[in-house]
C-alpha positions as CSV (number, residue, x, y, z in Angstrom):
1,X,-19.2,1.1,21.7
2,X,-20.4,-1.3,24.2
3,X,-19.3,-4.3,23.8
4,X,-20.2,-8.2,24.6
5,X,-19.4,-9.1,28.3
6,X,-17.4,-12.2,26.8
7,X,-15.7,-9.9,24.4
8,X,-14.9,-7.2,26.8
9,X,-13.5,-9.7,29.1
10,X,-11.9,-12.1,26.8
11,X,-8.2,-13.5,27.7
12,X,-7.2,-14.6,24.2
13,X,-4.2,-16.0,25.5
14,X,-5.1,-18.1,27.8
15,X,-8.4,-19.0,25.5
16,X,-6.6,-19.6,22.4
17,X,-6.0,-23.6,23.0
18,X,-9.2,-23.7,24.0
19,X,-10.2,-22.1,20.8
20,X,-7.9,-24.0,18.5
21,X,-9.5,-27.6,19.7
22,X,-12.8,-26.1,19.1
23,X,-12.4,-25.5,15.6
24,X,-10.2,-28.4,15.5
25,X,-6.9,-26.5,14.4
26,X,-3.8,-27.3,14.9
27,X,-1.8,-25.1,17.5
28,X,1.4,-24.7,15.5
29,X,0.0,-22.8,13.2
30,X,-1.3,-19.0,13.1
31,X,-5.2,-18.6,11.7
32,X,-6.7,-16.0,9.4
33,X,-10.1,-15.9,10.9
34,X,-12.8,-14.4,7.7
35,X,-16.3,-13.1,8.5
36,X,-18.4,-11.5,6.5
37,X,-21.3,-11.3,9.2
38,X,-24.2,-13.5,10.0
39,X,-25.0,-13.5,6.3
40,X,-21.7,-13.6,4.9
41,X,-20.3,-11.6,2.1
42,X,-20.6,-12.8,-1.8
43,X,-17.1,-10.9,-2.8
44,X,-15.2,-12.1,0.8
45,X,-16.9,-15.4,0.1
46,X,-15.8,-16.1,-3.4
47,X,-12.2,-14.8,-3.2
48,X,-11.3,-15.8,0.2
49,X,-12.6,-19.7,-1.4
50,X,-10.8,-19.0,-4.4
51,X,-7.2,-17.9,-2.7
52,X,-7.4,-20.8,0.4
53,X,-5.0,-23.1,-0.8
54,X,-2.5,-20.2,-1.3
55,X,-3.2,-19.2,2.3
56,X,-2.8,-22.3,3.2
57,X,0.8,-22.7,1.5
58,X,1.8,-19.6,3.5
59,X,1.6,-21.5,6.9
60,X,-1.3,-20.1,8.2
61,X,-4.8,-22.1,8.6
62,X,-8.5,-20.3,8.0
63,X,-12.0,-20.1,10.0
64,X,-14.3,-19.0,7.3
65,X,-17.7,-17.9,8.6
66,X,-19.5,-18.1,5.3
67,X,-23.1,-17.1,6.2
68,X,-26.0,-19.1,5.3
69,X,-25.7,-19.1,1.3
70,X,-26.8,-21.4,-0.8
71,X,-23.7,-20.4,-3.6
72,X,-20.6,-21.1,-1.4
73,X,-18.7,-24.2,-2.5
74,X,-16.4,-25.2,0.0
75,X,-13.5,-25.9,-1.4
76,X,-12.6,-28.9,0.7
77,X,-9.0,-28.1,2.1
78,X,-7.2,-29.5,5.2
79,X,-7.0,-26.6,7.6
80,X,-9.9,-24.7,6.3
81,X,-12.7,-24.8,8.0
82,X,-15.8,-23.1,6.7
83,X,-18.8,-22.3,8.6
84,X,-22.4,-21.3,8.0
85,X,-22.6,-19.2,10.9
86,X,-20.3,-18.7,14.2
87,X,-22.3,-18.9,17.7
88,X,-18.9,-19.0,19.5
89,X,-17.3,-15.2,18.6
90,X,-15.1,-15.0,21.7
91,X,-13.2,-18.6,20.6
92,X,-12.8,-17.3,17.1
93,X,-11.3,-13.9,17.9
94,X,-9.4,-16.4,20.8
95,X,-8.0,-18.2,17.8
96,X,-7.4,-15.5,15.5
97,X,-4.1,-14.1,14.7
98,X,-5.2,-11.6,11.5
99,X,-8.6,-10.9,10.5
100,X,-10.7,-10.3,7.3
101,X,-13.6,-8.7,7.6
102,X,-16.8,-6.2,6.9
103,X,-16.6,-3.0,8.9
104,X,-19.8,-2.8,10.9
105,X,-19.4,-1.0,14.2
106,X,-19.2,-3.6,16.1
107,X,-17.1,-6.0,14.3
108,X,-14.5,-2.8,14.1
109,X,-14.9,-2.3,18.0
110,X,-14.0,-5.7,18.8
111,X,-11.0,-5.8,16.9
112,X,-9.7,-2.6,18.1
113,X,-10.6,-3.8,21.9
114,X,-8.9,-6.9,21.3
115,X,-5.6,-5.8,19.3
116,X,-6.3,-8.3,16.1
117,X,-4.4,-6.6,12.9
118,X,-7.2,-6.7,10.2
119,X,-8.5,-6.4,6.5
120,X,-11.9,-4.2,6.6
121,X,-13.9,-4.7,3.3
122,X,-16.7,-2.2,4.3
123,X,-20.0,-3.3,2.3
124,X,-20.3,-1.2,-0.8
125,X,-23.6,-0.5,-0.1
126,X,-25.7,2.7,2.0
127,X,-24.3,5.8,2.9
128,X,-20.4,4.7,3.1
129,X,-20.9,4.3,7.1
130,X,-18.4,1.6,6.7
131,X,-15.7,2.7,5.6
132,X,-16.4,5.6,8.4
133,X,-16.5,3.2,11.1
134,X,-12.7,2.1,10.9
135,X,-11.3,5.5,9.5
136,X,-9.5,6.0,12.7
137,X,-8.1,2.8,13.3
138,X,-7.2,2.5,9.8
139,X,-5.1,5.9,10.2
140,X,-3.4,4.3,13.6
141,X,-2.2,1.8,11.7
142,X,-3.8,-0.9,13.5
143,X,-6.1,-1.9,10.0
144,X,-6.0,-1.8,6.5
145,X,-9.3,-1.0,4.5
146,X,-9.4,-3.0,0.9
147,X,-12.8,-1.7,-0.8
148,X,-15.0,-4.5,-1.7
149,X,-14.8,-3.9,-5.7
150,X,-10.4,-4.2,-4.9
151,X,-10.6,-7.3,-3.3
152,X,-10.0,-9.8,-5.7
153,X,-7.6,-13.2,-5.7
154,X,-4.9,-10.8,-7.0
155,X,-4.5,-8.7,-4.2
156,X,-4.7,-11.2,-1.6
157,X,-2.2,-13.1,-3.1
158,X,-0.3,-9.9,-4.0
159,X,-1.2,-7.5,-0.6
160,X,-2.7,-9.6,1.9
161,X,-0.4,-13.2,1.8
162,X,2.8,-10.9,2.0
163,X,1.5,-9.0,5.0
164,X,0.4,-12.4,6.5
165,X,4.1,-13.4,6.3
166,X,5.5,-10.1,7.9
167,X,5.6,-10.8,11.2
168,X,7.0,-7.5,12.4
169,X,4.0,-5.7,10.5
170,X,1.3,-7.6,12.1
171,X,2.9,-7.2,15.2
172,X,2.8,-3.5,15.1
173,X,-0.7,-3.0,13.5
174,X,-1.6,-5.2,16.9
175,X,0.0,-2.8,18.9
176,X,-2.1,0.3,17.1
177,X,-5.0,-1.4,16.9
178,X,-4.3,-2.1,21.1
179,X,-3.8,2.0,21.5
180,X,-6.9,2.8,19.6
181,X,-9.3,0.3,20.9
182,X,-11.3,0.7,24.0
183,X,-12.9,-2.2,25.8
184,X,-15.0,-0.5,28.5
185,X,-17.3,0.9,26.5
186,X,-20.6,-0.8,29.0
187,X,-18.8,1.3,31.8
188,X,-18.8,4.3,30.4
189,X,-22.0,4.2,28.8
190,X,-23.6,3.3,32.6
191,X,-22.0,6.3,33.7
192,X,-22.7,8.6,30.8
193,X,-26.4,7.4,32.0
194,X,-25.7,7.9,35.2
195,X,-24.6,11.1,35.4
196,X,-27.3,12.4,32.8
197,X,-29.8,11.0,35.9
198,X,-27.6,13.0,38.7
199,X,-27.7,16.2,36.8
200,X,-31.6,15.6,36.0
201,X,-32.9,14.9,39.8
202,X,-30.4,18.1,40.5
């Protein structure tokens, strides 16, 4: 899939301090970076506000893009930073060091492009397209799929914290994600085009 110039291009290294004041995070510490999409994600919402301060007392500190919902309580925790909506993508996948997320194609592109272990909660609803979308990367090993029903305060304190803590996992779940993922999907669109032209005027 074709993907954002600033995505396709994105250094997260040399963004990420960058990203950290921008969200006003501290840089010793890793961040679980949630999204459920520009309009956010009632289940993600309510369990990821429920479970924070356990996140929290792992180490690890949270952006929370919440969506524009009047329901969502923020739950007022140093290190938590919860957000209607996210116009700066590239410094929060910058910043993030695991990821929580709905499985829309182009969230599950990015990920894969970028090498960011995730949590896909593909939304229960439609024809199942997305928990299709990140089949492949989930068999890689580079993601985990938690269906939305499963994804409750339990397991994230019983599945998701531990993981968090398992450095060695996350690190090879990067590494999968990394060998599935494909960042030049623009270019090879434009020549798919391309050469559909050259064959046409032939």
């Amino acid at each position: 899939m074709p993907l954002q110039t600033e995505i396709a291009t994105l250094d997260r290294t040399a963004t990420r301090s960058e990203a950290l004041r921008h969200f006003g995070l501290a840089a010793n510490r890793p961040v679980l970076l949630v999204t459920g999409g520009s309009t956010g994600a009632a289940r993600i919402n309510a369990t990821v506000a429920e479970t924070a301060a356990d996140v929290r007392k792992a180490g690890w500190q949270i952006i929370h893009t919440v969506g524009e919902t009047r329901n969502f309580i923020d739950p007022q925790i140093q290190g938590y930073r919860a957000l209607p909506y996210c116009d700066r993508m590239d410094l929060a996948l910058a910043a993030a060091d695991f990821v929580v997320a709905r499985s829309g194609a182009a969230t599950v592109s990015e990920l894969a492009g970028l090498g960011i272990p995730s949590v896909f909660v593909p939304y229960p609803v439609g024809n199942g397209e997305q928990e299709l979308n990140v089949r492949d990367l989930v068999s890689a090993g580079g993601a985990i799929l938690c269906r939305d029903a499963e994804f409750s305060a339990e397991w994230v304190r019983g599945t998701l914290i531990p993981l968090l803590s398992n450095n060695k996992q996350r690190d090879a779940m990067s590494s999968r994600a990394t060998a599935t993922g494909i960042r030049n999907g623009a270019e090879r669109l434009t020549n798919i085009v391309f050469a559909a032209l050259a064959a046409t005027r032939a």
